[in-house]
C-alpha positions in Angstrom: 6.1 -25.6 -16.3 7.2 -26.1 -20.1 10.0 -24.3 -21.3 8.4 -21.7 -22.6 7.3 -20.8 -19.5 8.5 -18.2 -17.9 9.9 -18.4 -14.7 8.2 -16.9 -11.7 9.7 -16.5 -8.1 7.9 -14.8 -5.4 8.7 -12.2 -2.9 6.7 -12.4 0.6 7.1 -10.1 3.2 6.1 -9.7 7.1 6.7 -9.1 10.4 4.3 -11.1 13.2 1.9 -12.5 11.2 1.4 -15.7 12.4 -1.1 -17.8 11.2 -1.7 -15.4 8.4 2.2 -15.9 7.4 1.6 -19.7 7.1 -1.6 -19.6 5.1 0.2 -17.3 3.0 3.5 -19.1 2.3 1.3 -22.1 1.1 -0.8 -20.8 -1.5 2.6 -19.8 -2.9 3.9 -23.4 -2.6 3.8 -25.2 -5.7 2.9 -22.0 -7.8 6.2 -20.5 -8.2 9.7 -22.0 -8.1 11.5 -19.8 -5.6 10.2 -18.1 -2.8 12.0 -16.3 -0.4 10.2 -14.3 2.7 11.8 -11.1 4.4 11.0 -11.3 8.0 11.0 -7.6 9.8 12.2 -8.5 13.4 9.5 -10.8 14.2 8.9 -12.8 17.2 6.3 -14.7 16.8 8.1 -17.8 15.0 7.5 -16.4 11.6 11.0 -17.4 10.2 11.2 -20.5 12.1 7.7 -21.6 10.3 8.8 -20.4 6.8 12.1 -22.3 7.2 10.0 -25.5 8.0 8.3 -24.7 4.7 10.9 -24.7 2.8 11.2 -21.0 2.0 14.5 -19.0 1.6 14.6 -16.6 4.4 16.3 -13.1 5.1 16.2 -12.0 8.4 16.5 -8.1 7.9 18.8 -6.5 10.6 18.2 -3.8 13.2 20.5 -1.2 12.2 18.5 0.6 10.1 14.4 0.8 10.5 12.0 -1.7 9.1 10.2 -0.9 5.6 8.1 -2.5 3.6 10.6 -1.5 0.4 13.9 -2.4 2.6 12.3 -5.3 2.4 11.1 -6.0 -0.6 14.3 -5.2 -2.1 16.2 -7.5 0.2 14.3 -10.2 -1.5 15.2 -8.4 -4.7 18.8 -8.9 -3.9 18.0 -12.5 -2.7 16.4 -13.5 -6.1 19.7 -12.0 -7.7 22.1 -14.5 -6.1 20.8 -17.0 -8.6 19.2 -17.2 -11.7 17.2 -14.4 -11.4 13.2 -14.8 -12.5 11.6 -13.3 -15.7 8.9 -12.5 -13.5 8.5 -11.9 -9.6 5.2 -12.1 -7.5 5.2 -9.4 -4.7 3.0 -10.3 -1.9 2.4 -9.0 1.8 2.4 -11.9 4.6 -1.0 -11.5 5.4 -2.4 -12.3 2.2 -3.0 -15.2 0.2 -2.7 -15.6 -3.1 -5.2 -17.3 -5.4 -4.5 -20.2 -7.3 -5.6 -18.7 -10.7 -3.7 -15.8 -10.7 -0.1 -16.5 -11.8 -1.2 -17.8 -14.9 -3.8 -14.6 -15.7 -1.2 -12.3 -14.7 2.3 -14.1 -16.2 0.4 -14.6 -19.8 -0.8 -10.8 -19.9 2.9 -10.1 -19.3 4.2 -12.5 -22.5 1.3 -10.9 -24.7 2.3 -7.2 -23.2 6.1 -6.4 -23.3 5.4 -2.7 -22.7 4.1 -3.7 -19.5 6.0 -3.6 -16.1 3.8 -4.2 -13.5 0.0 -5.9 -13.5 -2.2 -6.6 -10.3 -5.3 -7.8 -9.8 -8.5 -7.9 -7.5 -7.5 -7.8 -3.7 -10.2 -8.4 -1.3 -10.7 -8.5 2.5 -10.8 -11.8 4.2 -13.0 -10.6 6.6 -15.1 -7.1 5.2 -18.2 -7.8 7.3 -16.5 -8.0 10.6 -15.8 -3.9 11.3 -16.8 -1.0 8.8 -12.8 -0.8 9.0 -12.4 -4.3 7.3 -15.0 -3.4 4.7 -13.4 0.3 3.5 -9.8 -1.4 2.9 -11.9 -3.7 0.6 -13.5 -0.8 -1.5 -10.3 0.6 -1.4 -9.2 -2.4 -3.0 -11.7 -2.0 -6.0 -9.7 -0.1 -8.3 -10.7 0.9 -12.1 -9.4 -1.8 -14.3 -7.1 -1.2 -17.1 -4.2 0.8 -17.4 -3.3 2.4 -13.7 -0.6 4.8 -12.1 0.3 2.3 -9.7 -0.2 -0.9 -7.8 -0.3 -1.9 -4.1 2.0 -4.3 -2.3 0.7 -7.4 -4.1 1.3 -7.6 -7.6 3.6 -9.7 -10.7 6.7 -7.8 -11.8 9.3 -7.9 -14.7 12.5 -8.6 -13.5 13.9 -6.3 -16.7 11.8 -3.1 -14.9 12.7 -3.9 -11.3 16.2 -3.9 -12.1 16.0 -1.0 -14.6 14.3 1.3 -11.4 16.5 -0.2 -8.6 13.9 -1.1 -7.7 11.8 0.2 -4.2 12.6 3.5 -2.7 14.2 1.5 0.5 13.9 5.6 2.8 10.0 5.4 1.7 7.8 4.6 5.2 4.4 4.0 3.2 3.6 4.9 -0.6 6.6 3.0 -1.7 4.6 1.0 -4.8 3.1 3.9 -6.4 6.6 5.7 -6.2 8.2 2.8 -8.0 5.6 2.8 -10.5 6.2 6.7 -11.0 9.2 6.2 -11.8 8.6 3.2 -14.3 6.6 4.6 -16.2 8.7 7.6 -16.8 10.7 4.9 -18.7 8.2 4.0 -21.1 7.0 1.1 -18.9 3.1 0.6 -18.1 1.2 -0.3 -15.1 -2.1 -2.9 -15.0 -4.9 -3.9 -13.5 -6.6 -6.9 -14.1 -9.9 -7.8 -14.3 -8.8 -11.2 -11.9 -9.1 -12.0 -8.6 -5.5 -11.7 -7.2 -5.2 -12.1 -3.1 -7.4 -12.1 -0.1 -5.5 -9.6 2.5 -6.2 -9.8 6.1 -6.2 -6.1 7.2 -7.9 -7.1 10.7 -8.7 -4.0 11.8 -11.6 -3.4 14.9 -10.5 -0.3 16.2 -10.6 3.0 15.4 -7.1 3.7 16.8 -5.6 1.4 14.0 -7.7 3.5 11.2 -6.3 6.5 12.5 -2.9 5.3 12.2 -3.4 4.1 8.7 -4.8 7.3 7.6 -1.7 9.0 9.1 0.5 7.0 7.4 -1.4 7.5 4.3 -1.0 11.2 4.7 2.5 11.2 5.2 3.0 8.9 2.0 1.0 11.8 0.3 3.5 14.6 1.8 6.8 12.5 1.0 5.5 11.8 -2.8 5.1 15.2 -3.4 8.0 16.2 -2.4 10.1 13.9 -4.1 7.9 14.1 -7.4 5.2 16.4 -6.8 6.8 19.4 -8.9 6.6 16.9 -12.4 4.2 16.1 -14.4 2.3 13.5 -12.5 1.8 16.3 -9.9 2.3 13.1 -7.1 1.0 13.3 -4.0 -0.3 16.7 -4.6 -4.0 16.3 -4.6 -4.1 13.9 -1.5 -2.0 16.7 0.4 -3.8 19.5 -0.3 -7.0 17.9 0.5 -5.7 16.6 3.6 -4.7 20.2 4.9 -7.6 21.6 3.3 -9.9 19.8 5.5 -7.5 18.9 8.3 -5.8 21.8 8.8 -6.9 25.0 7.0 -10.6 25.5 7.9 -10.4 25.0 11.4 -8.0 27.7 11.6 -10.6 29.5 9.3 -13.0 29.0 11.7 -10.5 29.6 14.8 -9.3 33.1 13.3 -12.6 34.4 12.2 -14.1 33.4 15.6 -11.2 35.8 17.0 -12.8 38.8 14.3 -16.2 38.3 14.5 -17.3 36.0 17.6 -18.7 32.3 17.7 -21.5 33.0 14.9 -18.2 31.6 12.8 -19.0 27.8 14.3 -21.7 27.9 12.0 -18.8 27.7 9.2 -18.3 24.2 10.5 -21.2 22.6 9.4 -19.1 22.2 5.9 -18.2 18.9 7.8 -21.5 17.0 8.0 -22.4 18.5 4.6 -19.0 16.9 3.4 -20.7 13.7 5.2 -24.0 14.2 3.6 -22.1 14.6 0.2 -19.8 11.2 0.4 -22.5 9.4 1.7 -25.1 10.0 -1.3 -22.5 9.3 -4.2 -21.7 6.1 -2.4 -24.9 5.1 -2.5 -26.5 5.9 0.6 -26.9 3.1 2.4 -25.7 2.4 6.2 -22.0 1.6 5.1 -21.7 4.6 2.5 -22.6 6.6 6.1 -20.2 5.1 8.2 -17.7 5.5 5.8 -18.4 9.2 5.1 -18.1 9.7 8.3 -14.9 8.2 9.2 -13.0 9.5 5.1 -14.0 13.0 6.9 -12.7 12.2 10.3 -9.4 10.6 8.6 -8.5 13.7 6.9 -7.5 15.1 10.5 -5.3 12.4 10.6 -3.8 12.3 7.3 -2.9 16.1 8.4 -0.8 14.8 11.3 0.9 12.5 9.5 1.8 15.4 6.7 2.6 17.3 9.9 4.7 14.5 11.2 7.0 14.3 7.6 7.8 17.8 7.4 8.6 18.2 11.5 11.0 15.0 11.0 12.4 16.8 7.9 12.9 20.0 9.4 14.6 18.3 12.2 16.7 16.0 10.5 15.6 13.1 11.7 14.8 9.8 9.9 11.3 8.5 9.3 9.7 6.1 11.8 7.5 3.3 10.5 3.8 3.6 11.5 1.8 0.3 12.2 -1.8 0.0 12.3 -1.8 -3.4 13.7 
């Protein structure tokens, strides 16, 4: 780097990846001069492997519970010990990073001061293995331009992490696009680029391990709302509501009115495969738009019981449990 470069350190977090952990501590190397990797209790030899690397390490303790944002800001604080970076690459341990990126990414944030945050394209190692493989990579297609928020990989200004405090460390799941929120209440803006960014690893073949994603997802929706739901942004609003809507609301439609008026009210349930039909043709109709109508509808039963699950825990007091899909 010259020295009008600016200076880059990355951020990699993880907890048993493995193989995927190694792969993605090396397209780092040589692209960034610090990196440091948070490990979440593993016990696979993930720290023992990044320390042969090279890489700074923080071994996150066990007296409070693992998050993806305790994390990330433990290698916030890690950074801070010495000179901290003008910019920071954020980056999940099961992805890997592509070599063009840093250089797309850290020269839109010289030309863009008003900019916080910019990520790029994520796609799945693997989309053709399981239908499950192939929705996180549509999911990963997002509109470029100007966004409300970015996932777990993504290049960060030092300046707007520390202005936020960077990640909500209570925050479960959801924990980018809250940060983002509150960003760009202070004037700062979020990115997409029209770049290729990292390939991510979901590995997902069952359909227990969607259903606990979608849970999580739900009660990411539930918690954002209720921390920011009654501004402006309206966060997590929309996903809530339809995920009680669909989830929760008309089967006890269908429950009560079978109660009033007798089991013609099943036929009400047919709004689900016409829901299906619906997704399914504005997707494009082909066998994957099908299988992924099908399984969006299904999920919204278990984005309900993870909204469920928030506001139980709430109720009671109790702290939030991190959910794993793999």
């Amino acid at each position: 780097m010259t020295q009008s470069s600016p200076t880059i350190h990355a951020v990699a977090i993880g907890r048993n990846e493995g193989q995927r952990l190694i792969a993605c501590l090396e397209s780092l190397q040589g692209q960034t001069e610090r990196i440091v990797y948070v490990d979440s209790g593993s016990n696979d030899g993930s720290v023992a492997a990044a320390k042969d690397r090279g890489v700074d390490v923080v071994a996150l303790n066990m007296d409070s519970p693992f998050t993806a944002a305790r994390a990330r800001n433990a290698g916030i604080a890690a950074l801070a010990e010495g000179s901290p970076p003008d910019f920071v690459q954020f980056i999940d341990g099961d992805c890997v990073l592509d070599p063009a990126w840093l250089d797309a990414a850290s020269a839109f944030l010289q030309e863009n001061p008003d900019v916080a945050v910019v990520c790029g394209r994520r796609r799945e190692r693997f989309p053709e293995k399981t239908v499950y493989n192939r929705m996180c990579d549509a999911e990963w297609d997002t509109p470029i331009g100007e966004a409300s928020a970015c996932g777990g990989d993504a290049l960060m200004r030092w300046d707007a992490l520390q202005a936020v405090d960077g990640y909500n460390p209570g925050l479960i799941a959801g924990e980018e696009p809250e940060m983002c929120l509150r960003m760009r209440r202070l004037g700062w803006k979020i990115w997409r680029l029209d770049a290729e960014m990292t390939l991510h690893d979901a590995d997902m073949s069952r359909f227990g391990q969607f259903w606990k994603r979608a849970s999580r997802a739900g009660h990411a929706a539930a918690e954002g709302q209720a921390m920011h739901g009654r501004g402006p942004e309206k966060h997590g609003v929309a996903a809530t509501r339809r995920a009680l809507l669909w989830g929760i609301a008309i089967p006890l439609v269908v429950i009560c009115l079978i109660v009033l008026v007798g089991p013609l009210a099943l036929w009400l349930l047919l709004v689900y495969p016409l829901q299906v039909v619906r997704l399914a043709l504005r997707d494009g109709n082909s066998r994957f738009a099908w299988e992924q109508a099908i399984l969006l509808t299904l999920g919204k039963f278990a984005e309900s019981q993870g909204i469920l699950t928030y506001y139980w825990r709430r109720w009671r007091g109790h702290q939030a449990q991190l959910i794993e899909y793999k």
